[in-house]
N, C-alpha and C positions, 0 to 999 in steps of 0.2 A: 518237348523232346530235345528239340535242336537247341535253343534256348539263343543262341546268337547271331549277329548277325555281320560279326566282320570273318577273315579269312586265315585266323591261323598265322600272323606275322606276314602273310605278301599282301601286300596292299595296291595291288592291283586294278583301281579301279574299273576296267574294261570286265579284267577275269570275274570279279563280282559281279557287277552287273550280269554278265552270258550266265554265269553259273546259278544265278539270282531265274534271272527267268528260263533256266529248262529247267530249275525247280520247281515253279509257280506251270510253267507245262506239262509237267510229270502230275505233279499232283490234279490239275486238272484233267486230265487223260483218265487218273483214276477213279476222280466223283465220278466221272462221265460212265464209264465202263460199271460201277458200284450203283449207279441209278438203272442202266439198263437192265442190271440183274433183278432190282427193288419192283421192274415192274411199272404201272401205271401210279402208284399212291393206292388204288383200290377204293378210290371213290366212288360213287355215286356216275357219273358221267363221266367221258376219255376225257384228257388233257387235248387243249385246244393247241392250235400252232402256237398261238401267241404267249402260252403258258409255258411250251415247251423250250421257246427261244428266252425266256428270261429265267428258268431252270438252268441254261445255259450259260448265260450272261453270270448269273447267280456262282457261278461253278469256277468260274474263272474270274470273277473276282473274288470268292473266296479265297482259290489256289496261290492268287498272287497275296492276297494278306497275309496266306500263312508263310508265303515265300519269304514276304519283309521281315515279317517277327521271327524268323529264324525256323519256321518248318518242322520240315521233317530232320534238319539238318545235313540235308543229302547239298545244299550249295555251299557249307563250309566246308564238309569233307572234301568236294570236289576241287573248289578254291585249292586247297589246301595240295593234294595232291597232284594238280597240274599246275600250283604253283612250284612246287618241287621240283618237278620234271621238268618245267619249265627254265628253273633256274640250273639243273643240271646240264640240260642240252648246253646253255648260255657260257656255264662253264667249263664244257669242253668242247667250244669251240675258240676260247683262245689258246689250248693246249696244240691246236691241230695248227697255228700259224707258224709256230716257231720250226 
């Protein structure tokens, strides 16, 4: 979907990163919430704790792989437009010295 993984011309390394990981948090939030709906699996016997804690684990390093390969591409658009805004604020505030 996203297919990339720089920012749209600002090269921001910080911005990427933040915007990189509430990507890979967003998308985890959503397995998480998408498993609660799915239920147990519908096995035979419950899901133990320790099944459920690497279900987790599982969830969030998913999120963060799709984060890197470019996602959902919700952290370029982001990049991208708070890189903008970013560079706007920037450039009026040298208008506000003179």
């Amino acid at each position: 979907m996203g297919g990339g993984t720089g920012g749209g011309g600002h090269a921001d390394p910080k911005l990427q990163e933040a915007t990189r990981e509430w990507e890979a948090f967003f998308v985890g939030y959503l397995l998480k919430q998408m498993r609660k709906t799915a239920g147990d699996g519908g096995g035979l016997f419950k899901p133990s704790e320790g099944e459920k804690m690497f279900r987790d684990m599982l969830d969030d390093e998913t999120a963060r792989s799709l984060s890197k390969t470019g996602g959902l591409g919700l952290a370029d658009m982001l990049n991208r437009e708070l890189g903008a805004a970013h560079a706007r604020a920037e450039g009026g505030k040298g208008n506000t010295d003179a």
